[in-house]
C-alpha positions in Angstrom: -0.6 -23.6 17.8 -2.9 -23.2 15.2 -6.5 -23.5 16.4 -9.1 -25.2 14.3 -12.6 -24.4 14.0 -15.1 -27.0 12.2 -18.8 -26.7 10.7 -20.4 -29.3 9.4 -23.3 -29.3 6.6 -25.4 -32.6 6.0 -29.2 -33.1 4.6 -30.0 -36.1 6.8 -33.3 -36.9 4.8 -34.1 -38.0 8.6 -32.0 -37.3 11.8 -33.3 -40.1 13.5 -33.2 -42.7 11.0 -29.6 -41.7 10.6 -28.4 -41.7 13.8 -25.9 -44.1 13.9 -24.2 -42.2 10.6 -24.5 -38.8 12.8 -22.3 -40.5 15.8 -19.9 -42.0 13.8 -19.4 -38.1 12.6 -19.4 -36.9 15.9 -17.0 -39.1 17.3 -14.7 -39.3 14.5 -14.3 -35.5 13.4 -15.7 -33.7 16.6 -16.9 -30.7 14.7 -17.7 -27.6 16.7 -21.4 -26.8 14.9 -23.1 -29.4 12.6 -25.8 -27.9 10.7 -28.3 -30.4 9.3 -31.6 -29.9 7.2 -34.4 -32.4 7.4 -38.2 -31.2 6.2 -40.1 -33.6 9.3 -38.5 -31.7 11.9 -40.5 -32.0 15.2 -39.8 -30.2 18.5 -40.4 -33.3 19.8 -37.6 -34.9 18.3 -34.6 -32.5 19.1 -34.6 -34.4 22.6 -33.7 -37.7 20.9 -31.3 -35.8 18.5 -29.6 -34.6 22.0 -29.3 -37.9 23.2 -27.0 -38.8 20.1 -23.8 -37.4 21.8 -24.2 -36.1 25.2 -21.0 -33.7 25.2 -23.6 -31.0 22.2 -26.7 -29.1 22.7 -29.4 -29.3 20.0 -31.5 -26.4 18.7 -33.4 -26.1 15.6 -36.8 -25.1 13.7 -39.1 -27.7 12.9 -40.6 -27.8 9.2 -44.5 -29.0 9.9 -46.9 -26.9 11.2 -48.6 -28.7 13.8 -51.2 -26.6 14.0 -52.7 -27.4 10.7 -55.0 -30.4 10.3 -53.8 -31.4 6.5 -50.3 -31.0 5.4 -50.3 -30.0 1.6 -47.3 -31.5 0.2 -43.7 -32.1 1.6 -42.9 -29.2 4.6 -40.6 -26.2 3.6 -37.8 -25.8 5.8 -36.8 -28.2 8.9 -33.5 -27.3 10.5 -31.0 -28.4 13.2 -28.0 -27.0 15.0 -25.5 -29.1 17.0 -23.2 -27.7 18.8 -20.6 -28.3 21.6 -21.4 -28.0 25.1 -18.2 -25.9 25.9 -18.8 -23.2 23.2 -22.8 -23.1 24.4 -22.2 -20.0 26.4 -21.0 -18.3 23.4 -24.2 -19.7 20.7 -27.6 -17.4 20.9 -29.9 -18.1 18.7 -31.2 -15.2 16.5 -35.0 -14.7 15.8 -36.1 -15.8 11.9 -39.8 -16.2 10.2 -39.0 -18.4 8.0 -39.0 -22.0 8.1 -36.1 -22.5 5.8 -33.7 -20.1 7.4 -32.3 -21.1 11.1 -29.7 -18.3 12.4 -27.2 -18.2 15.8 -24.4 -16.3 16.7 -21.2 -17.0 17.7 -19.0 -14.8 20.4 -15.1 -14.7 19.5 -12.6 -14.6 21.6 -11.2 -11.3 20.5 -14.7 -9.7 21.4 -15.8 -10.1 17.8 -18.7 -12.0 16.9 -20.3 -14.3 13.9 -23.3 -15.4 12.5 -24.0 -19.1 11.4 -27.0 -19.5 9.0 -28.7 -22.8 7.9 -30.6 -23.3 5.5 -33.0 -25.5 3.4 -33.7 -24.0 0.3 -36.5 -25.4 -2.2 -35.8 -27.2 -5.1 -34.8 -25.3 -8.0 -37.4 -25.3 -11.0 -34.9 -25.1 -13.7 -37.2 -22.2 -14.7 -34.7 -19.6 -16.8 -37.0 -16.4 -16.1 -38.1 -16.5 -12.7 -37.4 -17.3 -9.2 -39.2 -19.7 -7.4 -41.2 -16.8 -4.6 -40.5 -19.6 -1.8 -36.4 -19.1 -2.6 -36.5 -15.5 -3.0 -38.4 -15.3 0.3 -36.1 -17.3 1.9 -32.9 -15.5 0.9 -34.7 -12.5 1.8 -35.1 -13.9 5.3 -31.0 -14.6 5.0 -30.1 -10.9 3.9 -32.2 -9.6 6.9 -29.9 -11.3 9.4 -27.0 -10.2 8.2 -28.0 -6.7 7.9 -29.7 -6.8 11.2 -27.2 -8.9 13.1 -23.9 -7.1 14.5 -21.7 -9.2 13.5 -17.6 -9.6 12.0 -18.0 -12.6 10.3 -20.9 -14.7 8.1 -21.3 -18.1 7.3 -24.3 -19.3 5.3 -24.4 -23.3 4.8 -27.0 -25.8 3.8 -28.9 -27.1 1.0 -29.3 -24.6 -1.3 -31.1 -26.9 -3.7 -28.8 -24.6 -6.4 -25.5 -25.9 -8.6 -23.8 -23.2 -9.9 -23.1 -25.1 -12.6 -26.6 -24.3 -14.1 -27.8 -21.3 -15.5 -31.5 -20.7 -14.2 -33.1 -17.7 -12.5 -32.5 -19.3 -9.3 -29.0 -19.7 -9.6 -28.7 -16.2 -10.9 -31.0 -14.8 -8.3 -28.4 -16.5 -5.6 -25.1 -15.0 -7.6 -26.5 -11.4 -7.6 -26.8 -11.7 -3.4 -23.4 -13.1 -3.1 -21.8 -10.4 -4.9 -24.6 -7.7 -3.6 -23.3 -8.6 -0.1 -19.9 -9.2 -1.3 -19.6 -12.6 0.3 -17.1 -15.5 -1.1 -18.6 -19.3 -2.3 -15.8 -21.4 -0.5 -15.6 -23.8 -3.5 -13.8 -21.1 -4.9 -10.8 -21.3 -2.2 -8.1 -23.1 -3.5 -7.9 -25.4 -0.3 -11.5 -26.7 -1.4 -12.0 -30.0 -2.7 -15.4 -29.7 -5.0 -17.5 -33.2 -5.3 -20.8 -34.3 -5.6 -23.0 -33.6 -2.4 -26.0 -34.9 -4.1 -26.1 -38.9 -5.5 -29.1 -40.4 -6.4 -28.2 -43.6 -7.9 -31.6 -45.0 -8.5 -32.3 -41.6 -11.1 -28.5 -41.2 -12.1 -28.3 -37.9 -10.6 -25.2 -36.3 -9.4 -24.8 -32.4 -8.6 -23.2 -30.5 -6.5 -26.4 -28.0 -4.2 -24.9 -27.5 -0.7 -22.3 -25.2 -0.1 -21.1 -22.8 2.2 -20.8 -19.0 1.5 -18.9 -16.8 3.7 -17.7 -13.1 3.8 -14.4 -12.2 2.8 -12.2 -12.6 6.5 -13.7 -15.8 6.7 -12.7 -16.9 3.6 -9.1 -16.2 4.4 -9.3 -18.6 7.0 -10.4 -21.5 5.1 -7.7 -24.2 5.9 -9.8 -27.3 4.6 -12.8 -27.8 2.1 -14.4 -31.1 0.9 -17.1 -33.7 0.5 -16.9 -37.0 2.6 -18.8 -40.0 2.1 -19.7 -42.8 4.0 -21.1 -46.6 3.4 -23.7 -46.6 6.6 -25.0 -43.0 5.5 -28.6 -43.6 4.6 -29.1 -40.1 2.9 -28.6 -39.4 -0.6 -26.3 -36.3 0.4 -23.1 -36.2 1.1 -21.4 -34.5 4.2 -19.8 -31.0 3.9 -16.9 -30.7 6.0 -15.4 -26.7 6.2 -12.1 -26.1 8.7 -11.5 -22.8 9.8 -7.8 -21.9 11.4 -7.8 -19.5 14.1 -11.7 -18.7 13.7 -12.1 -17.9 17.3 -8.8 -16.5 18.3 -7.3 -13.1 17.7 -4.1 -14.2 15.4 -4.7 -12.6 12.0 -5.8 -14.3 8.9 -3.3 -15.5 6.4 -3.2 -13.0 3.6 -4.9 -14.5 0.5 -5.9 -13.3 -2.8 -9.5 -11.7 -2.6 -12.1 -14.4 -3.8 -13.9 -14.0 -7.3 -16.9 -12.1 -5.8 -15.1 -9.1 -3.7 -13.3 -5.9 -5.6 -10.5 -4.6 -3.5 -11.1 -0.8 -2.3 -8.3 1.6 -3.8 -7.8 5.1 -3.6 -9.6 7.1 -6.5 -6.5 9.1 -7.1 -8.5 11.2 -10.2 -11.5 12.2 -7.7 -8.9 13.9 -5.0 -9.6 17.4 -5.1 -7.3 19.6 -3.2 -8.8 20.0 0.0 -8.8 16.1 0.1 -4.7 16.6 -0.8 -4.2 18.5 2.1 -6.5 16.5 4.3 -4.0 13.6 3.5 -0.8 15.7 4.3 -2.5 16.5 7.7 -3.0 13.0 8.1 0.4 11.9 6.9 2.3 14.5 9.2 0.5 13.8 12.4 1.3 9.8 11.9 5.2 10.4 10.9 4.7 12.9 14.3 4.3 9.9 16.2 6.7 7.6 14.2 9.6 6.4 16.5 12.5 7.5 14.5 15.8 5.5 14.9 18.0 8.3 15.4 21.5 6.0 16.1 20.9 4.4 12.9 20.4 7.9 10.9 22.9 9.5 12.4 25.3 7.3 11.7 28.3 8.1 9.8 30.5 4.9 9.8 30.5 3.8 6.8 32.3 0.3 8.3 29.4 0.0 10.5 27.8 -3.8 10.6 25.4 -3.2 13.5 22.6 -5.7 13.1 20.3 -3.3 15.3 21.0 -0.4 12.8 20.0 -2.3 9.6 16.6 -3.8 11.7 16.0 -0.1 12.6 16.0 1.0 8.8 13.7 -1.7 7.9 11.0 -0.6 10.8 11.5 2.7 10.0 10.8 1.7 6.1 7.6 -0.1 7.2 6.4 2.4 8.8 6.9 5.1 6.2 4.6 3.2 3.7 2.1 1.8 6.5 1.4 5.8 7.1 1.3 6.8 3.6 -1.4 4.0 3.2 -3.4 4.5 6.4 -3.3 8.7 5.6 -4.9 7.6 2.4 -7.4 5.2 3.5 -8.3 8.4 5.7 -8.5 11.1 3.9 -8.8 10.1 0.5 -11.7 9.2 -2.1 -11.9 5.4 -2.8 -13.4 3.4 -5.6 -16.7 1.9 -5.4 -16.2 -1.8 -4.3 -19.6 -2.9 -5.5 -20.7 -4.5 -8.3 -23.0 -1.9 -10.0 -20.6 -0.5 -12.3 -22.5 0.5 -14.9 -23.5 3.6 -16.2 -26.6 6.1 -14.9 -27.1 3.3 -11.6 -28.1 6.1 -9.8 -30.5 7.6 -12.0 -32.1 4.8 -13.6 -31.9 1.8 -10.9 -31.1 3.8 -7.3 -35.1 4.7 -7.0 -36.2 2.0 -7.8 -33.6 0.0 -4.9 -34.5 2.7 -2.2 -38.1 2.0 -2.7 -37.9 -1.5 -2.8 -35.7 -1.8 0.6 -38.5 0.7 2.1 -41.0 -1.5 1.7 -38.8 -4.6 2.6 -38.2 -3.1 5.9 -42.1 -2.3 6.3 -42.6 -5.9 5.5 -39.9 -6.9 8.7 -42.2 -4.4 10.6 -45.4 -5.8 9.8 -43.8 -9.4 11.0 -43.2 -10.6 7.1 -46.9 -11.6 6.1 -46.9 -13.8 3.2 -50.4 -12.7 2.0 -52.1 -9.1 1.9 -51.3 -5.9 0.5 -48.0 -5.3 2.7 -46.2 -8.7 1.0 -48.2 -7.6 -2.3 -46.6 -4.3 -2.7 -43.3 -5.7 -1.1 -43.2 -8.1 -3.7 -44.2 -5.9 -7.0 -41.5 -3.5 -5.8 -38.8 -5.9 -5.8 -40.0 -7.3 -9.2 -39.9 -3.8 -10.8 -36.3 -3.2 -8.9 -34.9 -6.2 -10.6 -36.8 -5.2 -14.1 -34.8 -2.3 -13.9 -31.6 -3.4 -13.3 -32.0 -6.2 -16.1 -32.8 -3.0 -18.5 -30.0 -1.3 -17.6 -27.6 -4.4 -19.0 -29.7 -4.7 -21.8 -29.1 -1.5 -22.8 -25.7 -1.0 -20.9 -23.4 0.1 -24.4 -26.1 2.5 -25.3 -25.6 4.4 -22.5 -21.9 4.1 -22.5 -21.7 5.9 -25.8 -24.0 8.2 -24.3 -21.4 9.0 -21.7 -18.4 8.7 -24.0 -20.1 11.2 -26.3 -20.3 13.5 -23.0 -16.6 13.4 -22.1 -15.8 14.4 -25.4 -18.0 17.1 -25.6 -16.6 18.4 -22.0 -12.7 17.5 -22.5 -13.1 14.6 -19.7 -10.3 12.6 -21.6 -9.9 10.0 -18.5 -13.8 9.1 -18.6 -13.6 8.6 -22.3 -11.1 6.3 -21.7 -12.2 4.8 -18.8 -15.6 3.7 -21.0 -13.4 2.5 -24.0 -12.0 0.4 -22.3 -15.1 -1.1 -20.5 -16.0 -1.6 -24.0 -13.7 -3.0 -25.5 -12.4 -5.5 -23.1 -9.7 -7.0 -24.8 -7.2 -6.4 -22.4 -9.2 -8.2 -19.7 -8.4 -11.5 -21.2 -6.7 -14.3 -19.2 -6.0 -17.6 -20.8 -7.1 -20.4 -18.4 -4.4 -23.1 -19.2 -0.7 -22.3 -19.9 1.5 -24.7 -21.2 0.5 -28.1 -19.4 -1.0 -26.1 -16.5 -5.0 -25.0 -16.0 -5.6 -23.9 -12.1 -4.1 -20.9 -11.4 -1.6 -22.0 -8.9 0.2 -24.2 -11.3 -0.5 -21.0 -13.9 1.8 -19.3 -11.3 4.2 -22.3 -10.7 4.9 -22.5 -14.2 5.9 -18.8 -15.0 7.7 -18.8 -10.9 10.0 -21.6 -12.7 10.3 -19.9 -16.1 11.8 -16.8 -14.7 14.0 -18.6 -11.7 15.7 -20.2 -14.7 16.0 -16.6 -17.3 17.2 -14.9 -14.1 19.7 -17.6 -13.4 21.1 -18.1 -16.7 23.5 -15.9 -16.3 25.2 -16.4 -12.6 27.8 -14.4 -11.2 30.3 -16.5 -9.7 30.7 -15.8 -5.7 34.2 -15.7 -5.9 34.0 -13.0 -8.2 31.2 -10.9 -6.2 33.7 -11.5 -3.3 36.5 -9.9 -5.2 34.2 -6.8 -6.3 33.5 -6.6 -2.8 37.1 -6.7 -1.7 38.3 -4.0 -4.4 35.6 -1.8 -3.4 36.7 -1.8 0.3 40.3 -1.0 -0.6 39.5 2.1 -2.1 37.0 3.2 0.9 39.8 4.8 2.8 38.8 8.3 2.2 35.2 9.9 1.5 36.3 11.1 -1.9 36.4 8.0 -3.1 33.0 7.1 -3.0 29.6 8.1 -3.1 28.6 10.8 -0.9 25.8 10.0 1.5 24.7 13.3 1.4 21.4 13.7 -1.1 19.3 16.6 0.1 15.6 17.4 0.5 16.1 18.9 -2.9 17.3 16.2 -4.7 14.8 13.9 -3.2 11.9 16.4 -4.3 13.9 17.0 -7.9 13.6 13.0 -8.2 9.9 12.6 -6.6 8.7 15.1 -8.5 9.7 12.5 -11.8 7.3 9.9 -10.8 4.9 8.8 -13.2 1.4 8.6 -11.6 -0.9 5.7 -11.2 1.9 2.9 -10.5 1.7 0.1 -7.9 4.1 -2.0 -5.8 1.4 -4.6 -6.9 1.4 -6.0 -3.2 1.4 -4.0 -0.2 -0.7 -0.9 -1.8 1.7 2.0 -1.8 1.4 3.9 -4.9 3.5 6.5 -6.6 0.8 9.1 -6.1 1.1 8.0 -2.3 4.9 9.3 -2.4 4.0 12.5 -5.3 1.1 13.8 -2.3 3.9 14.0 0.8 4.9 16.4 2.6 7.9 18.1 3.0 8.3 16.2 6.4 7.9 12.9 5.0 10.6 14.1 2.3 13.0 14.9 5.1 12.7 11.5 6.7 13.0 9.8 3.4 16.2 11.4 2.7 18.1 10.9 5.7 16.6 6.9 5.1 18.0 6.7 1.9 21.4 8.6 2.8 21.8 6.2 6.0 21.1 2.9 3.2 24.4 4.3 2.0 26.4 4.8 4.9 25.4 1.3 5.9 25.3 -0.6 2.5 22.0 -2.0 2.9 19.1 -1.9 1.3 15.7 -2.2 3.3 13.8 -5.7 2.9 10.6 -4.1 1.5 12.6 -2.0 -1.2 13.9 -5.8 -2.6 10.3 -7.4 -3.2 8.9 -6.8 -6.3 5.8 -8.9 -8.0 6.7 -9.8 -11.6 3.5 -9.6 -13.7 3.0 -11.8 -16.6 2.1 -9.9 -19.4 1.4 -11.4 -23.3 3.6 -10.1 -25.9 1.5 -10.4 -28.9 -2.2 -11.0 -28.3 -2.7 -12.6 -31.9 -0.2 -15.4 -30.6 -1.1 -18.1 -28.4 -2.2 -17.0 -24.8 -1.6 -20.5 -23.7 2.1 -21.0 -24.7 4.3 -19.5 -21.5 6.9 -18.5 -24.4 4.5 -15.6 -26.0 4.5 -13.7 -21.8 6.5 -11.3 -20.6 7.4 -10.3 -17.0 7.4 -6.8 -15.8 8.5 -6.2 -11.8 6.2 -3.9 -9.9 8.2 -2.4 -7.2 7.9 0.3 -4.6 7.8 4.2 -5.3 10.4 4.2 -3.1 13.0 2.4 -5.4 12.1 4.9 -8.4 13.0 7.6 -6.0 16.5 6.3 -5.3 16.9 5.8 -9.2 16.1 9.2 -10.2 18.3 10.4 -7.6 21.6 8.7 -9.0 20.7 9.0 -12.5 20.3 13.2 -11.4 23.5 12.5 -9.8 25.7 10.7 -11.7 24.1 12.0 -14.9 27.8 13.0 -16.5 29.4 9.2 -15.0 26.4 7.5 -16.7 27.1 8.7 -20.2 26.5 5.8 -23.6 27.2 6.0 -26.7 25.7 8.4 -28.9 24.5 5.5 -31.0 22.3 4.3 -28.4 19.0 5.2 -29.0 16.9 3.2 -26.2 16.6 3.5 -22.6 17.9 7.1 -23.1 16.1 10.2 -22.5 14.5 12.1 -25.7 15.8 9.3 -27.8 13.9 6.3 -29.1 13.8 3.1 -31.9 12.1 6.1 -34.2 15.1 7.9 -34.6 17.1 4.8 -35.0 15.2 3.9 -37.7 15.5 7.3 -39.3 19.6 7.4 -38.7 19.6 3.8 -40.6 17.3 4.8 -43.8 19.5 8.0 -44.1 22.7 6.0 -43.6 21.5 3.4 -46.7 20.0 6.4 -48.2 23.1 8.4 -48.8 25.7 5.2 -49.9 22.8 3.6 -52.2 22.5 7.4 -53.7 26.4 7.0 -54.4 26.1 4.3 -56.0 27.1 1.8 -53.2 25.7 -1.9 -51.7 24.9 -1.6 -48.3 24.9 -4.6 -46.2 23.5 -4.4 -42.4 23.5 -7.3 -39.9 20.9 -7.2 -37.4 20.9 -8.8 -34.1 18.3 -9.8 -31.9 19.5 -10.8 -28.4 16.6 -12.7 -26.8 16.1 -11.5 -23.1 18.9 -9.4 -23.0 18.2 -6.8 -20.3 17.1 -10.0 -18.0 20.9 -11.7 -18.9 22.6 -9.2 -17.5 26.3 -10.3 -16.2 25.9 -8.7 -13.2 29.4 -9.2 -11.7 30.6 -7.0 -14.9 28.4 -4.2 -14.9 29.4 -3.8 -10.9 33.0 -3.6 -12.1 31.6 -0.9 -14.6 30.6 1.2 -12.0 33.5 0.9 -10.3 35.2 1.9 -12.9 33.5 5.4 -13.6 33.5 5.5 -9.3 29.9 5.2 -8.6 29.8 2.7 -6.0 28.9 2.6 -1.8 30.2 -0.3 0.3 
C-alpha cells in the first residue's frame, strides 16, 4: 500500500485567533507537518498553539524582538512547525539567523534524510530593477541550509510574498535560485491544482504567493497539489495542501518527466577522448563479467521450443545488456553540463566574479551573518557585482557567440559552429502550446496517442489470416534449410554495428547508438548469441518492441496547431538497427526491388528520379511526341502497410523464422 506523506502551508495572519480553523484542519486531513507563517509570533504562544491538538509538537521562531523597547513597523518573519508526535523522533530542528527562514529535518526510513523549510518572505515591491535586501537575505539564509544540510530531499514552503505571474526583480531574483539549485516549483506537476492563495476581498486582490518548491526526487512524488478554502478561516490566505506517495519509505518514485527547471545529464559523446573509450570498455566488460548469463536459453537449439522460462531469461538478459552499457557510461564517460549557465565565456567573464562572491558569503556565515559593518558590506557589493556580470553577459550574449562561431571556423571545429547556430537561431526549438482543441500537454499527447492508434490501425490484418501465415510457416519448418539460419557471427554483428549512425536515442531508457558503436568485443559475443537465440525461439525481447513516436511538424510555415501538419518518427533501441543491418547484409540478394525504385534504397534517391523523368520527357518531346505522366501521392503509405501481405512476401523469397 501506497504510503502518503502530507505538508501543509497556511499564513494564519494569527494562530491563535484562528484556532478553531487550525483544528478543523488537523482533524479532518491529519497532515504530517503544517507549516504556518504569522509576523506576532511569541515564544510564549507556541504552548497555546500545542494545546490545539494534543497528538503534534510545536516548534517555531517568533518574529518580534523582545528585546527591543519600540517596534519599527510590522515584524519580519514569524514561523511555526506542527508536526506529529509519532514522527517527533525523526524532526531536528536546524540552526537559521534569520527570522523569515525556519528549517528541520526529516529522517527517512530508507536512512535518507530531508529538509523542510518555512518561510515568510517580505512583500514584493513591484520594483523591476532591484531586489528588496530583506528577500535577498532571506533566500540567502534558504540556500545556506541546503548547501550546509546533508540531506536527499528539499522542500521549501511558505509565503513567498512572490506570483510568478509577475515580472519584477523579486520574482526574477527567486527563478534564478530555483534553477541555480535545480529545484522544481510544484505548480508545475501536472497533479497540481493552481488557485488563488491570496483573497483580499475588501481591495479586490487575488494572486497566487505561497508555493512549495522542491528538488527533483521529490517532485516525482507529488501525488496531490491544490488550494482549499474554508468559510470559518479568518485569514485572507488560503491553505496549501501538498501529498507526497511513498516520501518516507524506500519504494522508488514513479518515473515522471523532468520538471521545467532541471536539464537531464547525458553523456557528451563529442568530448570522449580515447582514454575515456577505453575507460568505458573496462567498465562495460567487468559489469557483463558479472552478468548472469542464461546459458539454457542460449544454448538452445529447438526451434519448437515454447518454454516461458527461456523467453523471461532473454528479456533479463536484454535488460541487463543496456542497464550496463548505461551505467559503464555514466562511469567513465564525460557528461553535459546540467546547469543553466550555457552561455558563452561563463568561465572567463562571470566564474570570478561567482567564486569571490561565495567567498565572502561563506565569511559572512563565519562572522554569524551581521547585517551591518564591513563583512555584510563587502558581502553584499560582491554579490551585486556577481549579478552585474552575469546580466552583461545576456546583454551581450550573440556578440560573443559570433565571436566563438568566428573561432570554430577559423580552427575547423565544424560541431561548435553548429552547435552556436543553432543556439542562435532557435527555430527548431518551437513548440506550439495548443493542438487542435487541446492546450496542456497531456491532452497535446492524448490527441497525437489517438491520431496514430487510428493511422496504425487502418489497415488491420485479419487474425485468421496471421493464423494461416503462421500455420504455413510451420509446415515448411521440418528441416533447417528451410529457414533462416540462427547462426549470425561476431562478424556479422560487428559488420552491422559498425553501420550505426551516431548520436541516436531510444528516446526513453537512455541507450544510445554510440553506447552500442563503444562495445567491446565481449559485449558483441553476448549480443550475438542473444539475437541468434531470438530466432531459435521466435521471440522478440519486450524492450526491443517499445519505441516513443516523436511528433515532428512537417512544414514549419503551416499551422503548428493543426495535428494534420505533424509527423511521427519512432525512436527505438540500437539494438533493433543492429538486427536490421544484419538481415538486410544477409538477405541482401532475397531483398532485391525494382530497378525503378529510387527511395529507401542504397546510393539511390528522389534526385535521380527526377533526372530519369526529365530525360524520359526529354527524349519523346525531342521526337516530337506528347508525353502524359500521372502522379500519385499515397498519403501515409509506409504507416498502411498490409502487414499480413508483406509476411507472405517473405515467405515467398524464404526469409522467415518461426
Amino acid at each position: 500500500m501506497d504510503e502518503q506523506f502530507k505538508i501543509i502551508s497556511f499564513n494564519c495572519e494569527g494562530a491563535i485567533r484562528n484556532k478553531n480553523t487550525i483544528k478543523y484542519i488537523i482533524e479532518k486531513n491529519q497532515p504530517d507537518i503544517l507549516c504556518m507563517q504569522e509576523s506576532w509570533v511569541l515564544n510564549m504562544k507556541l504552548t497555546e498553539i500545542q494545546e490545539i491538538d494534543s497528538s503534534y509538537d510545536v516548534k517555531g521562531e517568533q518574529g518580534v524582538d523582545i528585546n527591543k523597547a519600540l517596534l519599527p513597523g510590522r515584524p519580519s518573519g514569524g514561523l511555526i512547525v506542527m508536526y506529529k508526535k509519532a514522527i517527533a523522533n525523526d524532526i531536528h530542528v536546524i540552526q537559521t539567523h534569520n527570522r523569515r527562514v525556519y528549517a528541520v529535518k526529516i529522517d527517512c526510513i530508507n536512512g535518507e534524510s530531508a529538509v523542510v523549510v518555512n518561510v515568510y518572505m517580505p512583500c514584493d515591491r513591484f520594483d523591476v530593477h532591484t531586489v528588496n535586501s530583506e528577500f535577498s537575505d532571506a533566500l540567502d539564509e534558504v540556500e545556506s541550509v541546503i548547501d550546509s544540510c546533508p540531506v536527499n530531499r528539499v522542500i521549501l514552503c511558505g509565503d513567498w510574498n512572490t506570483s510568478f505571474e509577475r515580472d519584477t526583480a523579486q520574482v526574477k531574483f527567486l527563478k534564478q535560485f530555483v534553477a541555480r539549485k535545480k529545484l522544481c516549483i510544484t505548480w508545475d506537476h501536472p497533479n497540481a491544482c493552481k488557485g488563488d492563495t491570496y483573497i483580499n476581498d475588501s481591495l479586490g486582490h487575488r494572486s497566487c504567493i505561497d508555493h512549495f518548491i522542491v528538488s527533483q526526487n521529490v517532485f516525482n512524488l507529488i501525488e496531490k497539489m491544490y488550494v482549499m478554502s474554508y468559510g470559518i478561516n479568518l485569514s485572507k490566505h488560503e491553505f496549501v495542501f501538498l501529498t507526497l506517495k511513498n516520501f518516507r519509505s524506500n519504494t522508488a518514485a514513479p518515473r515522471l518527466p523532468i520538471c521545467n527547471n532541471d536539464v537531464l545529464k547525458r553523456v557528451a559523446w563529442h568530448r570522449c577522448t580515447d582514454n575515456d573509450v577505453e575507460l568505458y570498455k573496462s567498465y562495460l566488460d567487468n559489469l557483463l563479467s558479472i552478468l548472469k548469463v542464461p546459458h539454457e536459453a542460449l544454448e538452445c537449439k529447438d526451434i519448437f521450443c515454447d518454454k516461458a522460462e527461456h523467453r523471461t531469461m532473454l528479456n533479463q538478459l536484454c535488460q541487463d545488456m543496456v542497464s550496463s552499457c548505461i551505467e559503464a557510461s555514466n562511469n567513465a564517460l564525460p557528461h553535459s553540463q546540467s546547469n543553466s549557465h550555457t552561455l558563452p565565456f561563463w568561465n572567463e567573464t562571470v566564474e570570478p566574479y561567482k567564486e569571490k562572491s561565495l567567498l565572502w558569503h561563506w565569511i559572512w556565515i563565519d562572522c554569524g551573518r551581521p547585517r551591518e559593518g564591513l563583512v555584510a558590506n563587502i558581502m553584499r557589493s560582491t554579490r551585486a557585482r556577481y549579478h552585474l556580470a552575469v546580466r552583461q553577459l545576456k546583454k551581450d550574449e550573440n556578440d560573443l557567440r559570433r565571436m566563438k562561431m568566428g573561432e570554430a571556423i577559423s580552427g575547423n571545429k565544424q560541431r561548435n559552429l553548429w552547435d552556436e547556430v543553432k543556439r542562435m537561431v532557435p527555430c527548431g526549438k518551437i513548440v506550439a502550446t495548443q493542438v487542435d482543441d487541446a492546450s496542456d500537454p497531456e491532452a497535446i499527447a492524448n490527441v497525437f496517442a489517438n491520431k496514430f492508434e487510428d493511422l496504425y490501425q487502418s489497415v488491420p490484418t485479419d487474425a485468421d489470416e496471421l493464423n494461416d501465415i503462421s500455420s504455413m510457416i510451420k509446415e515448411h519448418i521440418v528441416n533447417e534449410d528451410s529457414i533462416v539460419q540462427c547462426d549470425f557471427s561476431v562478424d556479422d554483428i560487428d559488420k552491422a554495428i559498425k553501420k550505426l549512425n551516431r548520436g541516436k536515442s531510444d528516446g526513453d531508457i537512455g541507450l544510445y547508438s554510440d553506447h552500442i558503436i563503444m562495445c567491446t568485443y565481449r559485449f558483441k559475443v553476448l549480443l550475438t548469441k542473444f539475437i541468434n537465440a531470438m530466432l531459435v525461439h521466435g521471440y522478440n525481447a519486450d524492450n526491443l518492441l517499445a519505441s516513443v513516436i516523436a511528433s515532428i511538424p512537417k512544414c514549419m510555415r503551416s499551422s503548428l496547431s493543426n495535428s494534420d501538419n505533424y509527423r511521427g518518427i519512432a525512436l527505438c533501441s540500437a539494438l533493433c538497427k543492429v538486427i536490421d543491418y544484419v538481415f538486410i547484409d544477409r538477405y541482401s540478394s532475397q531483398l532485391q526491388s525494382s530497378n525503378l525504385q529510387f527511395a529507401f534504397k542504397d546510393g539511390h534517391d528522389t534526385v535521380v528520379c527526377t533526372a530519369v523523368l526529365k530525360e524520359t520527357i526529354s527524349y519523346f518531346n525531342n521526337r516530337g511526341s506528347n508525353v502524359y505522366a500521372c502522379l500519385l501521392d499515397a498519403s501515409k503509405a509506409f504507416d498502411k502497410v498490409h502487414f499480413g501481405k508483406l509476411f507472405k512476401l517473405l515467405f515467398a523469397k524464404k526469409i522467415f523464422t518461426r
